[in-house]
C-alpha positions as CSV (number, residue, x, y, z in Angstrom):
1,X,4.3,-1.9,15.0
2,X,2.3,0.4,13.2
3,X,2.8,3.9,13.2
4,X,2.0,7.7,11.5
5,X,2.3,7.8,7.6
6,X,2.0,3.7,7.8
7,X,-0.4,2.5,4.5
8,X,-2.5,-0.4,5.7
9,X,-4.8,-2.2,3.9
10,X,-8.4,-2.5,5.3
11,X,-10.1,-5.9,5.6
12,X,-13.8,-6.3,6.3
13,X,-15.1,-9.4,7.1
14,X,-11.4,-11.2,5.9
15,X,-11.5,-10.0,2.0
16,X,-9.6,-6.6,1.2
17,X,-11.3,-3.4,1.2
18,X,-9.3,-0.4,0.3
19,X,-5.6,1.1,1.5
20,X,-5.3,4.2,3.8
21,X,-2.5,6.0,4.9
22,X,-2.8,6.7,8.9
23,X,-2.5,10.1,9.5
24,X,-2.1,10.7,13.0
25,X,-2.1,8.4,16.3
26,X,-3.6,10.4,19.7
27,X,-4.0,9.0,22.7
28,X,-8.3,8.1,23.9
29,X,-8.8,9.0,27.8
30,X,-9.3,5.3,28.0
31,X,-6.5,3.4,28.2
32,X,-4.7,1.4,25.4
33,X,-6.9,3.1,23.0
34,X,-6.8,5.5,20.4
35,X,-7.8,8.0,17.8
36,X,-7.0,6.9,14.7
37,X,-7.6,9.3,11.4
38,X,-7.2,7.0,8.3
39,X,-7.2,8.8,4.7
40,X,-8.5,6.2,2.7
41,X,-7.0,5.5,-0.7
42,X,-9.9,5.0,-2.2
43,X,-12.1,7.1,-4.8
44,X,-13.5,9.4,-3.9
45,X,-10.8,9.9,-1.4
46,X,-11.8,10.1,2.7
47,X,-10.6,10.9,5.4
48,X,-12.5,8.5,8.7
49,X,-11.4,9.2,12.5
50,X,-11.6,5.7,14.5
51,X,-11.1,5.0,18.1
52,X,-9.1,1.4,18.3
53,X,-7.1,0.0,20.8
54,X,-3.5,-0.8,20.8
55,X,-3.6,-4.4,19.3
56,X,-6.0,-3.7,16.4
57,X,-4.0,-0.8,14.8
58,X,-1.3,-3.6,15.1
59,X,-3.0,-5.7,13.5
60,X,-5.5,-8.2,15.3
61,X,-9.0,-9.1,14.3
62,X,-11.5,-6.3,15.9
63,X,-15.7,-5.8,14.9
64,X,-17.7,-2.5,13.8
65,X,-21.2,-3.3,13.7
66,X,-20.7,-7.1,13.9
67,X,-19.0,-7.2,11.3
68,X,-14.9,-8.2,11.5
69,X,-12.6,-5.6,10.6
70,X,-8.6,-5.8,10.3
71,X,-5.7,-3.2,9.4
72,X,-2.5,-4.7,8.0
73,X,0.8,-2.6,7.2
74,X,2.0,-2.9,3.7
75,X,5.4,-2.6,3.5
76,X,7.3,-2.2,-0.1
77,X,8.8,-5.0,-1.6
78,X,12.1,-5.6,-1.6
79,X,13.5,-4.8,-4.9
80,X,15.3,-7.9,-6.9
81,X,18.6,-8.2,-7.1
82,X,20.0,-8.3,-10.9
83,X,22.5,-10.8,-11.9
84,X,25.7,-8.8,-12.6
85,X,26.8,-9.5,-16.2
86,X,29.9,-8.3,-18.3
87,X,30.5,-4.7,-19.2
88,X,29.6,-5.4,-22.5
89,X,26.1,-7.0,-22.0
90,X,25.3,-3.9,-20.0
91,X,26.1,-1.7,-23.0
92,X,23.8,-2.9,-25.8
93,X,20.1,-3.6,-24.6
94,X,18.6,-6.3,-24.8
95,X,16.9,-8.0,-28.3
96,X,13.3,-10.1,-27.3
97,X,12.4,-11.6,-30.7
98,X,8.4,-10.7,-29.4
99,X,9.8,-6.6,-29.1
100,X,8.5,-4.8,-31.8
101,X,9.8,-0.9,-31.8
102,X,7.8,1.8,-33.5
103,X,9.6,4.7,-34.5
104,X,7.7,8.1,-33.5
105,X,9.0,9.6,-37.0
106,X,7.5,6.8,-39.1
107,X,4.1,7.2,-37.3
108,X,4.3,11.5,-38.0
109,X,4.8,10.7,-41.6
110,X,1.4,9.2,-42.3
């Protein structure tokens, strides 16, 4: 279910649009419906007030001037785990032969 301070991503007509962060939920005198203000995470930055119902803040197919609209949560990733290795391999960092490191000192000679 989505809630208050949820980021969804917009859809119009099924490709994605922009993210928004929902900032508050109130209750419509109709029921199952609702005020919806989304800042959208977008530039320039806006804030849009929009009355849904129930089902399409959670998600399901809805239209706005014939056209179809959809809000999906995002939710972060979960993070990978990394392989544990010996206490020495942590220690030293590791060599790529394609890393090349430039020293901040060289570069101020010059």
């Amino acid at each position: 279910m989505t809630h208050e301070k949820d980021i969804v991503l917009l859809y119009f007509e099924d490709k994605p649009v922009c993210f928004a962060r929902i900032e508050n939920i109130s209750e419509d005198y109709k029921k199952n419906w609702y005020h919806v203000k989304l800042f959208l995470l977008q530039v320039p930055v806006q804030v849009v007030t929009w009355i849904l119902k129930d089902v399409y803040i959670d998600g399901e197919e809805f239209t706005m001037n014939g056209k179809r609209m959809r809000l999906e949560r995002v939710e972060c990733p979960d993070e990978p785990e990394v392989p544990v290795e010996d206490d020495e391999k942590k220690d030293t960092p590791e060599k790529s032969d394609s890393a090349n490191v430039i020293s901040f000192n060289d570069l101020k000679k010059k």
